[in-house]
C-alpha positions as a Markdown table, in Angstrom:
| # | Residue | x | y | z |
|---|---|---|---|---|
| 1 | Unk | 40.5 | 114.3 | 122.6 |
| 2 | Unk | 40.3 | 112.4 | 126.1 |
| 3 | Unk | 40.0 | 109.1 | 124.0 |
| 4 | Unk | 43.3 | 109.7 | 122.2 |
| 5 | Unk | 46.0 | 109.0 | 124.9 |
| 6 | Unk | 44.4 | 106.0 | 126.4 |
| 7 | Unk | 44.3 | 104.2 | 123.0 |
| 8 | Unk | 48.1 | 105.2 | 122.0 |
| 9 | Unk | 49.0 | 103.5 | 125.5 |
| 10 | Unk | 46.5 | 101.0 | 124.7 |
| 11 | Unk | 48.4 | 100.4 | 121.3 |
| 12 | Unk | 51.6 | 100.5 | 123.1 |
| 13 | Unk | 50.8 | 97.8 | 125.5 |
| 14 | Unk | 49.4 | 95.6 | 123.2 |
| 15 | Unk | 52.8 | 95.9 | 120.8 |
| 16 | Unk | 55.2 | 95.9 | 124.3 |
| 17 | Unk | 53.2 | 93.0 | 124.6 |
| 18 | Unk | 53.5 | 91.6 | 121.5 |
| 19 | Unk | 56.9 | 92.0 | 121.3 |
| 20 | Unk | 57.7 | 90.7 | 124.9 |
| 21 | Unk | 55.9 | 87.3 | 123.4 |
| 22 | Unk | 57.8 | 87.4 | 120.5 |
| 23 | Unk | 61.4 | 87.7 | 122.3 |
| 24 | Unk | 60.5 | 84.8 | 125.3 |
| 25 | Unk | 59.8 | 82.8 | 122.2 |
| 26 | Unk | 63.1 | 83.6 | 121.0 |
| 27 | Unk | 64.8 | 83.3 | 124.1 |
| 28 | Unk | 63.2 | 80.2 | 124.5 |
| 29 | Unk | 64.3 | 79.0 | 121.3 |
| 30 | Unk | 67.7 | 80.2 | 121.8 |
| 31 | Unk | 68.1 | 78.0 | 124.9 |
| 32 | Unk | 66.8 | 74.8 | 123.1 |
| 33 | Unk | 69.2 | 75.4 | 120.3 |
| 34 | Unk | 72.3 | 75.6 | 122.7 |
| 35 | Unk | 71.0 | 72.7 | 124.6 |
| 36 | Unk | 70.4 | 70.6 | 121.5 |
| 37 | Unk | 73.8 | 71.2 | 120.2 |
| 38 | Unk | 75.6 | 70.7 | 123.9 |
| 39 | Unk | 73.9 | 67.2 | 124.0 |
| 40 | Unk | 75.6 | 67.0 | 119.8 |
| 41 | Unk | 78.9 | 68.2 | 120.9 |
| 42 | Unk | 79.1 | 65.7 | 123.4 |
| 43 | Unk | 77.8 | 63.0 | 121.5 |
| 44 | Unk | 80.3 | 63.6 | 118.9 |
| 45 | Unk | 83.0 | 63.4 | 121.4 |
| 46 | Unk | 82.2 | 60.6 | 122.7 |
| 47 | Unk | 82.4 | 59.4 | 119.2 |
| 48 | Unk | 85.5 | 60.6 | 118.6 |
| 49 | Unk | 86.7 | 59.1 | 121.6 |
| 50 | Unk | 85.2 | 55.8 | 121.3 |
| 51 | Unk | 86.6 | 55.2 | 117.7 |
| 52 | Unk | 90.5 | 56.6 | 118.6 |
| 53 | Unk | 90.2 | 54.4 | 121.8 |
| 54 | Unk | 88.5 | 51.4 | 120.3 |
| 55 | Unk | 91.1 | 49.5 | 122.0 |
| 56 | Unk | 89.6 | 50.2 | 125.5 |
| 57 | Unk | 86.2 | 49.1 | 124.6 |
| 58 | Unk | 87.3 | 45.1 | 123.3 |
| 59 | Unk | 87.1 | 42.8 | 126.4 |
């Protein structure tokens, strides 16, 4: 009976655990995601403006 407690809070640690992995890897990948598509965002303006102002980039 002693035994059962200790491996319910053993269980729970190992899924808190689990789970805690799980989400930094999500956060993590969440972060790279929004930073990937800054950097696109930007690069497409850029874009943008270099085509419309095409003008401003001939010597």
């Amino acid at each position: 009976m002693k035994n059962v407690p200790t491996m319910t809070i053993d269980m729970l640690l190992l899924y808190t655990n689990e789970a805690g992995r799980f989400l930094s890897m999500l956060l993590y990948f969440a972060i790279l995601i929004t930073f990937f598509l800054k950097i696109l965002n930007h690069v497409i303006s850029f874009f943008k403006a270099y085509t419309k102002g095409h003008s401003c980039f001939k010597y």
